[in-house]
Every structure is written in C-alpha cells, then in structure tokens.
TORLOKOL-742481 format. One line per field, with one value per atom (N, C-alpha, C): residue number from 1; residue in three letters; y, z, x. Coordinates in nm, 4 decimals. Example, Ala and Ser with C-alpha at 12.3 -4.5 7.8 and 13.67 -1.06 7.14 Angstrom:
<pts>
nukol <- c(1 1 1 2 2 2)
torti <- c(ALA ALA ALA SER SER SER)
yy <- c(-0.5690 -0.4500 -0.3300 -0.2250 -0.1060 0.0030)
zz <- c(0.7800 0.7800 0.7800 0.7080 0.7140 0.7870)
xx <- c(1.3190 1.2300 1.3200 1.2850 1.3670 1.2900)
</pts>
This chain:
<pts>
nukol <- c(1 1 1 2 2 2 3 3 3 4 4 4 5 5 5 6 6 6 7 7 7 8 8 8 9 9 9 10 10 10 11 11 11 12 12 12 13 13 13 14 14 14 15 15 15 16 16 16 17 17 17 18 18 18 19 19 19 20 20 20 21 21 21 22 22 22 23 23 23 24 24 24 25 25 25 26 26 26 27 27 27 28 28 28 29 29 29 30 30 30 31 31 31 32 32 32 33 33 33 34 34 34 35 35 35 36 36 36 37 37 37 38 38 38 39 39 39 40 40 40 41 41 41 42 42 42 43 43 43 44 44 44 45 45 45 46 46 46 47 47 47 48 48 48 49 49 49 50 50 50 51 51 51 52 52 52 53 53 53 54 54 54 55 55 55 56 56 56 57 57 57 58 58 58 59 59 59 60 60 60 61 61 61 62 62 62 63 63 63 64 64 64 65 65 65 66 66 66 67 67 67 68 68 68 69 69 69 70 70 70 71 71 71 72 72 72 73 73 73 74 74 74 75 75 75 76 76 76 77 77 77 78 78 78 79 79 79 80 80 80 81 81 81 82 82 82 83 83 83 84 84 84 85 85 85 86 86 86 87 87 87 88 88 88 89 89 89 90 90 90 91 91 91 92 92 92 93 93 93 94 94 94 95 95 95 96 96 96 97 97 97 98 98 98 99 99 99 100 100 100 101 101 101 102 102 102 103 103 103)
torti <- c(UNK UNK UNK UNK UNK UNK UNK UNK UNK UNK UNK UNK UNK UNK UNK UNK UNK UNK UNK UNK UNK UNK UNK UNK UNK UNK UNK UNK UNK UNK UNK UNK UNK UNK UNK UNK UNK UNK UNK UNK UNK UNK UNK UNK UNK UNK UNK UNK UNK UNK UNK UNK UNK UNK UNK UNK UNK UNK UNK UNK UNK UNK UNK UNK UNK UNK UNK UNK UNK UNK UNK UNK UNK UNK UNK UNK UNK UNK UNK UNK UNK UNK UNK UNK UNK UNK UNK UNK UNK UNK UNK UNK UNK UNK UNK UNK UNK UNK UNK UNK UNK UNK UNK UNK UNK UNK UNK UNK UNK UNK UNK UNK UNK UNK UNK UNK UNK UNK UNK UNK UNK UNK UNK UNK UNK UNK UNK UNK UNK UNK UNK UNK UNK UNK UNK UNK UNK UNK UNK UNK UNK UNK UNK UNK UNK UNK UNK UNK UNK UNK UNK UNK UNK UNK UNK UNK UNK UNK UNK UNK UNK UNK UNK UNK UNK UNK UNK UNK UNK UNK UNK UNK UNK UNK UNK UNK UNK UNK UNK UNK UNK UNK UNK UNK UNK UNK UNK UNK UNK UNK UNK UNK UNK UNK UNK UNK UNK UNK UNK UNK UNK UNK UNK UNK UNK UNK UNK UNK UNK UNK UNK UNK UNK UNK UNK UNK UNK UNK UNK UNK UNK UNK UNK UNK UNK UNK UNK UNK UNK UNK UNK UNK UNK UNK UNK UNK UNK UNK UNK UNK UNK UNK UNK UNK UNK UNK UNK UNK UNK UNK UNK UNK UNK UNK UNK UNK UNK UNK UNK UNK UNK UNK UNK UNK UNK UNK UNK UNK UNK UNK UNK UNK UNK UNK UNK UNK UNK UNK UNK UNK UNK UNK UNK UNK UNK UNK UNK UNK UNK UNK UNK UNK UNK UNK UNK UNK UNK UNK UNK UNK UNK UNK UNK UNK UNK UNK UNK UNK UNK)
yy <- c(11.5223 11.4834 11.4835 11.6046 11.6175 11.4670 11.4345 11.3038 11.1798 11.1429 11.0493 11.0453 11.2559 11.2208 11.2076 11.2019 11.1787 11.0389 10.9791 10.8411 10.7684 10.8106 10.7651 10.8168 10.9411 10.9638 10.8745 10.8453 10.7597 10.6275 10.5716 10.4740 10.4312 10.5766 10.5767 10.5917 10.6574 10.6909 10.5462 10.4412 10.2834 10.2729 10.2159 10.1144 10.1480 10.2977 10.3648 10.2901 10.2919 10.3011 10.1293 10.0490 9.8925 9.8298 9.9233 9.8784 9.9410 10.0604 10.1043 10.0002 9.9679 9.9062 9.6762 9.7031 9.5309 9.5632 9.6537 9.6901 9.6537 9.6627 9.6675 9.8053 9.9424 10.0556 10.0972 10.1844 10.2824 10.3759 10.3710 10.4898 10.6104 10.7125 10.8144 10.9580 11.0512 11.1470 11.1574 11.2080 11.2046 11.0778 10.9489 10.8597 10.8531 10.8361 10.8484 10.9460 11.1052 11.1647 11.1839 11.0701 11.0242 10.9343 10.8644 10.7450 10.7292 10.8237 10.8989 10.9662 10.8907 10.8728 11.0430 11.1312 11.2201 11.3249 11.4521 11.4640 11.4611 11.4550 11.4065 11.5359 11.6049 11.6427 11.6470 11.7418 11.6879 11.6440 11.7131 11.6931 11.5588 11.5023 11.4062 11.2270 11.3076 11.2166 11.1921 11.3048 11.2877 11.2200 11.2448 11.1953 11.0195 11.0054 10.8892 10.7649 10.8407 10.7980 10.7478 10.8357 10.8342 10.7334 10.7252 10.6041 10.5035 10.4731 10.3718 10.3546 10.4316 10.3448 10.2949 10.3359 10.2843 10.1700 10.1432 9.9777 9.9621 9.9185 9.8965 9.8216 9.7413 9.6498 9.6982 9.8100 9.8992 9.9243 9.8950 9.9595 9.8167 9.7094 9.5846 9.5651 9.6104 9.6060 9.6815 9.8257 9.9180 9.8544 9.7803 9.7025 9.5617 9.5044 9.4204 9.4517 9.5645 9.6517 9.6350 9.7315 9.7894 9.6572 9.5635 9.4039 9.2934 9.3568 9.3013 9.3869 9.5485 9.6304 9.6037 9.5595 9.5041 9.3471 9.2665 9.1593 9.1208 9.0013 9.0549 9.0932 9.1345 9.1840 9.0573 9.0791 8.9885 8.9801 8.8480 8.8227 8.8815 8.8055 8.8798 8.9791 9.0184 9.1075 9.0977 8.9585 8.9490 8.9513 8.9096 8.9310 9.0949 9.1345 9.3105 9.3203 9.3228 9.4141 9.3506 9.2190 9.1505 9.2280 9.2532 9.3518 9.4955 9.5480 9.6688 9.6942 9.6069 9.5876 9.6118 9.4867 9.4949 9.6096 9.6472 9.7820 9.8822 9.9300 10.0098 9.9973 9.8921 9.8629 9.8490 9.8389 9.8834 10.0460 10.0840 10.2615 10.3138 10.2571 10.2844 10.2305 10.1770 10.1589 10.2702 10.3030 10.3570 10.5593 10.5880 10.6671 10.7069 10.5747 10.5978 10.6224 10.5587 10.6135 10.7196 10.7406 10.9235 11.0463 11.0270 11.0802 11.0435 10.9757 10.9609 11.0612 11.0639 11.1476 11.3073 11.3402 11.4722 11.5263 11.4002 11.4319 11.5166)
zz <- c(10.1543 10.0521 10.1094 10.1855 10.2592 10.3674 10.4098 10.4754 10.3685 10.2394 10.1589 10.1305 10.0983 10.0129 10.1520 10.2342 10.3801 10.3432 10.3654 10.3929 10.2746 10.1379 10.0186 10.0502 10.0436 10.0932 10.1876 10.3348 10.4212 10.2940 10.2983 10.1738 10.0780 10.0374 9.9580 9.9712 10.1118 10.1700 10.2176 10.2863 10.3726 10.2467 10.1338 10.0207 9.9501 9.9405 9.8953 10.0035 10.1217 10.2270 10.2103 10.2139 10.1931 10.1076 9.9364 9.8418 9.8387 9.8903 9.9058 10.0071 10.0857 10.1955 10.1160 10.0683 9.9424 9.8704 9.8142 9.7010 9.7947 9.9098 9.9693 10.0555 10.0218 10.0261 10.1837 10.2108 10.3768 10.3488 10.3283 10.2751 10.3613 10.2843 10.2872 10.2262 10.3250 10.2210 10.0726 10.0410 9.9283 9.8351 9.9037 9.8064 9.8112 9.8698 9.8846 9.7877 9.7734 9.6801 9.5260 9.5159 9.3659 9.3353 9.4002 9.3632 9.3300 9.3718 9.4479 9.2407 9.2019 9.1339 9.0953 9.2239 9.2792 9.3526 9.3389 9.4671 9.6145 9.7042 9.8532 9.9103 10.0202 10.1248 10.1909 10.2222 10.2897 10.4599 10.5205 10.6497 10.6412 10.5715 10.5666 10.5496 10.4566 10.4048 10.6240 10.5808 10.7175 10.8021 10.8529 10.9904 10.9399 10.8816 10.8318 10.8172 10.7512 10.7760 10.9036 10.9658 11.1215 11.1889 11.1790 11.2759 11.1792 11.0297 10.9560 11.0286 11.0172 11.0789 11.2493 11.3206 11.4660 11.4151 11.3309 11.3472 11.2140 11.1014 10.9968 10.9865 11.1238 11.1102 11.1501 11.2319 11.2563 11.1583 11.0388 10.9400 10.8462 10.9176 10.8547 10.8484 10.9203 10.9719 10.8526 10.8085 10.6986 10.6188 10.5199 10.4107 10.4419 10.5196 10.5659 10.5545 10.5710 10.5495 10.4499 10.3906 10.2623 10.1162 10.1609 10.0800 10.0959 10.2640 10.2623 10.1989 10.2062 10.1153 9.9315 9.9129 9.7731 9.7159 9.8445 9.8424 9.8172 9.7987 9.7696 9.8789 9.8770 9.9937 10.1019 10.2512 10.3111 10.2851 10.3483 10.2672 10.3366 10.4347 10.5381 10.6681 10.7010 10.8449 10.9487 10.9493 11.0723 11.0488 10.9307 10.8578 10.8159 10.7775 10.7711 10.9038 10.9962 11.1763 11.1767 11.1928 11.1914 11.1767 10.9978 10.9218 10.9677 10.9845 11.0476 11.1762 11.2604 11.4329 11.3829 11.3154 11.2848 11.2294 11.1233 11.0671 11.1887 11.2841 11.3558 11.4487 11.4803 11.5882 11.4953 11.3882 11.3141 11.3133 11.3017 11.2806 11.4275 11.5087 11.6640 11.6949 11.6178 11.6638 11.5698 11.4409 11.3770 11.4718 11.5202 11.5453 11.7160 11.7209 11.8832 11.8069 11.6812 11.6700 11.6348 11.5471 11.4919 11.6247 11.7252 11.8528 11.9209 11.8505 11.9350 11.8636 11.7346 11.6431 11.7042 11.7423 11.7779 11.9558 11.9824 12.1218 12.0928)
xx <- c(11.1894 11.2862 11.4274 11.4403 11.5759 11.6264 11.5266 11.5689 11.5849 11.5263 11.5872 11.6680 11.7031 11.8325 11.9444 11.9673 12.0294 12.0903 11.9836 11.9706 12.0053 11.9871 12.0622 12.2524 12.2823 12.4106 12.4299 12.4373 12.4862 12.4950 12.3851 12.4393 12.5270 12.5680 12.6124 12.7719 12.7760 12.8662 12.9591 12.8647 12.8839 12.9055 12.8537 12.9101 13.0422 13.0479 13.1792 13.2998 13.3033 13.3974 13.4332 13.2730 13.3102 13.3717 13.3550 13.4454 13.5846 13.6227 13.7347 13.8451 13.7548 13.8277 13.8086 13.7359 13.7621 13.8749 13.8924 14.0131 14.1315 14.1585 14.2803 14.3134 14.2475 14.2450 14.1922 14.2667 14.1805 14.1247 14.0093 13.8639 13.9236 13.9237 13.9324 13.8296 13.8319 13.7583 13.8041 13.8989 13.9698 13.9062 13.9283 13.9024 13.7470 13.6726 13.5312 13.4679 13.5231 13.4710 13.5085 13.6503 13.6946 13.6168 13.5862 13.4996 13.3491 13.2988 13.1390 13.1425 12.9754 12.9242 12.8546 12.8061 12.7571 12.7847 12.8173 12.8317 12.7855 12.8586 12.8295 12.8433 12.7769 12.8439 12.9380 13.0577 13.2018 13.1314 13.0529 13.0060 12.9506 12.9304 12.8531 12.9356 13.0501 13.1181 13.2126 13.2925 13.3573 13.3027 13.1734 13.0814 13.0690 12.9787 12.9876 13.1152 13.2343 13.3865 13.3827 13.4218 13.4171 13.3662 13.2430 13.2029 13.2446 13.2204 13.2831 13.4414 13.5135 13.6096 13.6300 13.5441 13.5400 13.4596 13.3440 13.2964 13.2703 13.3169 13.2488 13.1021 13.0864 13.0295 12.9012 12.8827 12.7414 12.6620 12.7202 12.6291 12.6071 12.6330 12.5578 12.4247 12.3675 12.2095 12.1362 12.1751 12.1519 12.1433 12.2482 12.2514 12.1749 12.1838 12.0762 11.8954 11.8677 11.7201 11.7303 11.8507 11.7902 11.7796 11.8465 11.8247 11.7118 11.6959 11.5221 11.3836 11.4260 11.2926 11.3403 11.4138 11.4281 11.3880 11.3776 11.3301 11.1691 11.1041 10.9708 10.8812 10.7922 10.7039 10.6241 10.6251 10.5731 10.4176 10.3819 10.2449 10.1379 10.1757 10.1186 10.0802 9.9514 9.9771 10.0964 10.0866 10.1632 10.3288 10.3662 10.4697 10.5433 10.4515 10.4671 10.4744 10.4090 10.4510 10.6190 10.5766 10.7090 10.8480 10.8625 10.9412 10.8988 10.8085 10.8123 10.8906 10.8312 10.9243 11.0937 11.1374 11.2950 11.3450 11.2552 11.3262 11.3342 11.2486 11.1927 11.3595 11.3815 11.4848 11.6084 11.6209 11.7666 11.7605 11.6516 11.6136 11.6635 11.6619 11.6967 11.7893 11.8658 12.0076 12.1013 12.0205 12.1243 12.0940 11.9892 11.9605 12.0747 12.0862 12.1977 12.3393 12.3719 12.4767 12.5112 12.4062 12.3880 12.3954 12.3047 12.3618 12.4865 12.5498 12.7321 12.7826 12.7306 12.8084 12.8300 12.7123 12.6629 12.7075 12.7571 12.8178 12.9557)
</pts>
C-alpha cells in the first residue's frame, strides 16, 4: 500500500507543480501544500520539487502512463507486452531519477 500511496503523492505532487507553474506561479513548497487537496509529505513534496524544477519535462512520461492505464485496454497479447515493455522503461527511467535524488 505504502508504494501506491508514494506513487499517488509524486502525482500528485507533478500535477500540483504543473498547474502552479500554468497559473503564472513558481511552485513552491508553501504553494504546493496550499493547494494540495490532502496532506503530502514535506520530504516528499521538497524531493519531488527539486527535480521538478531541474526538468519539468522528466515527468512527462508519468502523466503519459498514467493517461494510457486510463485509456481502454489493449486487445491483445502482443499489445499488452507491448504496453508492458513501455511502462517497464518509463518505470526505469523514473527509477534513475529517484537515485539522483538519493545521491
């Protein structure tokens, strides 16, 4: 459970930072946890920040997944590995950045 709810926070964390930063705004902790539906983690919020502001764009791939597992399901075998492979290699890219974090 501890890893969903992870992975919902980061989420939650990227969409907070993307609409803060649409408004006109420079995401901030502060603003991230005025805005935040929930509470967040401060470790979580920060870390996340962080690489959000070195690339916003790293975390296109995330929202990219997570709009294809909402999409309808592939039909087939070969279609599922397919979508499995890609997710697998967005999961391994987000996993290299998570170890930058930790350096």
């Amino acid at each position: 459970m501890r890893n969903n709810t992870s992975s919902h926070n980061l989420q939650t964390i990227v969409s907070l930072c993307d609409s803060i930063a649409k408004s006109g705004a420079t995401p901030t902790v502060a603003l991230i946890k005025k805005h935040a539906i929930m509470p967040l983690p401060l470790p979580e919020i920060i870390s996340v920040l962080k690489n959000w502001k070195e690339d916003p764009n790293q975390f296109l791939n995330l929202q990219e997944m997570n709009d294809q597992l909402d999409s309808s399901q592939p039909k087939s075998a070969d279609e599922k590995i397919a979508g499995l492979e890609e997710r697998v290699s967005n999961l391994e890219k987000q996993v290299a950045s998570l170890l930058k974090l930790l350096e």
